[in-house]
Every structure is written in C-alpha cells, then in structure tokens.
N, C-alpha and C positions, 0 to 999 in steps of 0.2 A: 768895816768893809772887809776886813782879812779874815773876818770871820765868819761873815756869807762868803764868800771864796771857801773858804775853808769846808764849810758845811757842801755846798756846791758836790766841790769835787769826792767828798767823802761820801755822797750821796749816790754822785755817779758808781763809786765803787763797790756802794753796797749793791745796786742794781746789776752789778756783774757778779759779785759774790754770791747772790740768788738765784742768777741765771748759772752759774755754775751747779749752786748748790742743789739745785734744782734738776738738773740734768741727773744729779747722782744717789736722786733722792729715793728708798726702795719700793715708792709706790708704782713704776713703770711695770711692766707687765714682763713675765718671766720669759728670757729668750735664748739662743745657742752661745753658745763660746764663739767671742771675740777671732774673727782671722786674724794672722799676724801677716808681715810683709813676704814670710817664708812657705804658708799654709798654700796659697794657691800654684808657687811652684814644687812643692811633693807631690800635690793632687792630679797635676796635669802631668806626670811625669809619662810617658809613654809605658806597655804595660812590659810585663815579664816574659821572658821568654818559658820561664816554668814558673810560678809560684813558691815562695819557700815557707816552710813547716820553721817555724819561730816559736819559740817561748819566752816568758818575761816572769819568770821568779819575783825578784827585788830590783824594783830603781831606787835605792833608799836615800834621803838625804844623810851622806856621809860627813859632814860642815862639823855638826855641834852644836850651829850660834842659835844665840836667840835672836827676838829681835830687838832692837838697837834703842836705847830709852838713855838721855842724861839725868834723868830726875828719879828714877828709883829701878828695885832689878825685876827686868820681864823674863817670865816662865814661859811666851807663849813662842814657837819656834821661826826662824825668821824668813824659811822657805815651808811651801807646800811636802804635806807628808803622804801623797798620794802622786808622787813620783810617775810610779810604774801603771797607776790607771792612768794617766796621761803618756805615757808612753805604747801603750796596749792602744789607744785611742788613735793616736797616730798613726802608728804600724798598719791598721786595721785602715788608714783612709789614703796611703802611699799609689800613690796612682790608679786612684779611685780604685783599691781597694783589690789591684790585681797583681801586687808586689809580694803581699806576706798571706799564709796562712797563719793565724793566731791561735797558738791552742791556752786553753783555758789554766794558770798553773800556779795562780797566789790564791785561789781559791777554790785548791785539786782536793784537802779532805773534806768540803761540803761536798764536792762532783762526786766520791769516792761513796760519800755515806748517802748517798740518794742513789745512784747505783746497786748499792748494796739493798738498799729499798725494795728497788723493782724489781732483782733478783730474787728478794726472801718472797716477795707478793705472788710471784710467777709461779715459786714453787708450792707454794702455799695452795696452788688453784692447779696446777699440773702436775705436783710430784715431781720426781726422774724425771722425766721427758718435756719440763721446761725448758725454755731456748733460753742459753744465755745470752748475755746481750755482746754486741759485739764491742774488740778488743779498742783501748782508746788510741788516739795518733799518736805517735810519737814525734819528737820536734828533730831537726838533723842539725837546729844552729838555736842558742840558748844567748840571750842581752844578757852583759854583765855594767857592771858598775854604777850611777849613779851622780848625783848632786854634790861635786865634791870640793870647792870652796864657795864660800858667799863674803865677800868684801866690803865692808859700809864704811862710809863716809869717803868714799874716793878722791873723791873731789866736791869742794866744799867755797862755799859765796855768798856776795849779795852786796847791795847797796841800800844807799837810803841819806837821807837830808830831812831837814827842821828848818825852822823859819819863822820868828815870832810863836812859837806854838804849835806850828801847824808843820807836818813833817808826815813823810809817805816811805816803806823799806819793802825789799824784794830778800831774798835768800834761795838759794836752791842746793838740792846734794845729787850726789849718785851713787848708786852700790852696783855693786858686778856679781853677778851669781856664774859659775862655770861647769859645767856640764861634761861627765866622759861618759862615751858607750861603745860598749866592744862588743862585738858577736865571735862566737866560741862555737866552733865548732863541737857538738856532739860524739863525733865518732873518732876522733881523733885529742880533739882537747888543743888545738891548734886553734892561736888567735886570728880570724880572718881577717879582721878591721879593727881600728881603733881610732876613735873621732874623740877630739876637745872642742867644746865649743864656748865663747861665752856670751850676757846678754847685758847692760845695764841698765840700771831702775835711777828713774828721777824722779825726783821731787822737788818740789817749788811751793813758797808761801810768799802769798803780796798782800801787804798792810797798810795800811794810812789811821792816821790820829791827830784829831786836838787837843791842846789842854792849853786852856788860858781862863785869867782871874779877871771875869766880866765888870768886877765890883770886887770893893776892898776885902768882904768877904764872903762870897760868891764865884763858885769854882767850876767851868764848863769843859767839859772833858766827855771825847769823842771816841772813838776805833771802830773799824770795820778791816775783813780783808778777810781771806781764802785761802786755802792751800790745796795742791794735786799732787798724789802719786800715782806713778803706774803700777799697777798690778802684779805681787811677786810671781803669781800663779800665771801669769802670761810671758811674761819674762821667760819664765821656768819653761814654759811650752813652747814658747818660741827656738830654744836654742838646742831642745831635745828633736824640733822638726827640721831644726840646720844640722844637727849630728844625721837623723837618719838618711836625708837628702843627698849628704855627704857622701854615707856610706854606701846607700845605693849607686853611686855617681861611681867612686873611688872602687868600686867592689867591679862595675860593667869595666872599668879601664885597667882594673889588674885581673881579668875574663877570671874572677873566681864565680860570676853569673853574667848574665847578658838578655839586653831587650828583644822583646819580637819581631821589633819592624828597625831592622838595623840602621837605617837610615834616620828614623824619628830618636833612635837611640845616640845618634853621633850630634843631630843638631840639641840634642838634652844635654851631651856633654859638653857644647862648644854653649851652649847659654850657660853651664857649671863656671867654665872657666872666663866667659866675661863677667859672670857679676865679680868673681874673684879678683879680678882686673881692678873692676871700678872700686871695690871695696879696699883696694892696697893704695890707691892713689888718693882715693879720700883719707885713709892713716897716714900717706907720705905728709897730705897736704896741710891734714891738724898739728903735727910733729913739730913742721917748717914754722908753723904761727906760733909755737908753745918756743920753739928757738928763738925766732925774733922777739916774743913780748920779755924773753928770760933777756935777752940781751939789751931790750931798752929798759 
C-alpha cells in the first residue's frame, strides 16, 4: 500500500515536472524579450523636454566570475557579455523612445569603414566634386560603468523527509548581480549621475524518490522532480532599466534636464518616490522576520 502511495504521488510529480518542462521546452515559437516589473514604467515615462545625444562605448561585465559549479570548474561566464546592447536597447525604448538619442559607438569602425566605402565609390563616379557625406553626431553625455559584482549562493535552503522509502526534498538559492551606470558628461567630463542598482536570481529544485526492497532480492527504486532558474540575462536587464529610470527621475529633480509636460513630469516623479516607499517597507518588513526567526 505505501508503495502505490508512493508511486501515486511521484507520479503526480512527474506530471508537473513535464508541464514544467514542457513549457521551457525550445520548440515554442521564437518571441520578444520578456518585460520585467520595471520595463513598462521607463516606457510610459512622460517625454523629454529635449532629447539627449547618448553614447554607450562599453557596459562590460567587470565581476570576473564564472559561473558557479560544486562538481568541477566552469569556463563559461556567470552574467551576460552583451552588457551594453542591452543597455543601448533600453536607452532606445525610455519613454517610448523620446528620452535619448543613441548614436551608434561599440560598433563606430565598421560605421567608419563603410563610410569610407561610400566616399571612395562617390569619387570613383564624381571625381573632385563628389559630396561628401555629411559629418557624424556627436554625443554631449557618454554611459560609463557596467556589471560590477555578481554574488552566488546568497542565500541558500531546503527541506525534505523519508518514510519507509518513500521521501520528497525542495532546495532553492539566490545570487545577486549589481549594476552601476554613470553618465559623463562630454564636454566637461563632469559626473552627471551615478545609479547602483541591484536584482536577485533564484533557483529552486523539487524532487521526490522511492527505494524499497519488493522482494529479498528485488530492488524498486523511483525519482522524479524539476528545477527553475531565472534568467541571468533578465536579471541583468531588469536592474540596468531601474538604473536608467532612476537616472532619468534623479537627473528631472536635480533640473540637470526636464520633461515637456511639467505636470505629467512631477506625477512620474511622485509615482518614483512611492514605489521607493513600498520597496523600503517591504526591506523594513523582511529585516524584522530575519530578527525574529534569528531570535527564536
């Protein structure tokens, strides 16, 4: 009987571990980048009062780590190495796309040498009195910094029990990846902003198993079970679209720039500072439970 029980409920699990697995499986059909909780408030952000001329050299990850293995050493890196095209991707979708100009500049000597293209072809067909082409933008505020620590195993768990054989465990981790981005001034070299942001990544694994001896020598032995992580690369974009958010926020309220519609600009900054609100009181609130459980 404990062992149709047993079977039973291991059964129900693998039907979740399929429906899981199944969800993540790569046959679905190719689709846009995941929003994050931050994504929809950069985009509706009311618009600029001028547009600003932006460039993004390097977001690099400045960490070092790899990623995080107890059973032998990984080479492969433990954050995204495309930084700065998600950064560029962002900038480019900042209140729907009317906050930044983005000029093109991790990939200024391919621009450089196709220019140079169209300039030899011109004169090749014109001679002298080719047009040359005209001069490129220049940016007046340049991103600095980058992906500069990532944390693993922050916090670290799990449960689990047996019983006759038959026995079911949970586990989960979290890492913390932390984010700076400064904008610099051009013409000056003067720091305008400077935003920390950071984002935590979890994972979780649930398992269940039997093993029991049906017969003196006859050995029945079972396991099922699934693990989730979230996505470093979302992680990573998520806390690069709270730094710019920021920036734009913190940049309208020390008027080193300022929105169009003054009005729609002041209630963007009064929803800035209530999420900042809820988000200190949900830390007060984790703090207090991490005091009491330390205390019992």
């Amino acid at each position: 009987m404990n062992i149709i029980k047993g079977l039973l409920g291991l059964s129900a699990l693998l039907m979740m571990g399929g429906c899981v697995s199944g969800q993540m499986m790569p046959s679905e059909p190719a689709g846009f980048v995941q929003e994050t909780k931050t994504s929809s408030l950069l985009e509706k952000l009311p618009a600029a009062a001028r547009p600003i001329d932006i460039a993004v050299y390097e977001f690099s990850d400045l960490t070092g780590q790899y990623k995080p293995n107890e059973n032998f050493a990984e080479y492969s890196r433990a954050v995204t190495q495309g930084a700065d095209a998600i950064m560029v991707d962002v900038l480019e979708k900042a209140g729907e796309g009317q906050w930044f100009n983005v000029m093109e500049r991790r990939g200024l000597p391919n621009l450089l040498r196709e220019r140079q293209v169209i300039q030899s072809t011109r004169q090749q067909f014109n001679g002298a009195s080719a047009t040359p082409l005209p001069p490129l933008t220049f940016a007046g505020v340049i991103v600095e910094g980058g992906i500069i620590a990532y944390e693993t195993n922050l916090s670290t768990g799990g449960v689990g029990a047996r019983y006759l054989g038959i026995g079911a465990n949970t586990e989960y981790r979290s890492d913390l990846v932390t984010v700076n981005m400064r904008l610099v001034s051009v013409k000056t070299g003067r720091v305008l902003n400077s935003v920390t942001t950071t984002k935590k990544i979890y994972s979780f694994l649930v398992q269940g198993s039997v093993f029991r001896y049906v017969a003196v020598d006859e050995l029945f032995e079972l396991e099922a079970g699934f693990t989730r992580n979230d996505p470093p690369q979302l992680a990573v974009r998520e806390a690069i679209e709270l730094a710019v958010y920021t920036t734009i926020i913190e940049g309208a309220e020390n008027e080193t720039w300022s929105f169009a519609d003054a009005e729609k600009g002041r209630q963007a900054i009064t929803t800035y500072h209530d999420r900042i609100q809820t988000l200190e009181g949900t830390l007060d609130k984790m703090n207090d439970d991490k005091e009491v459980a330390a205390a019992l």
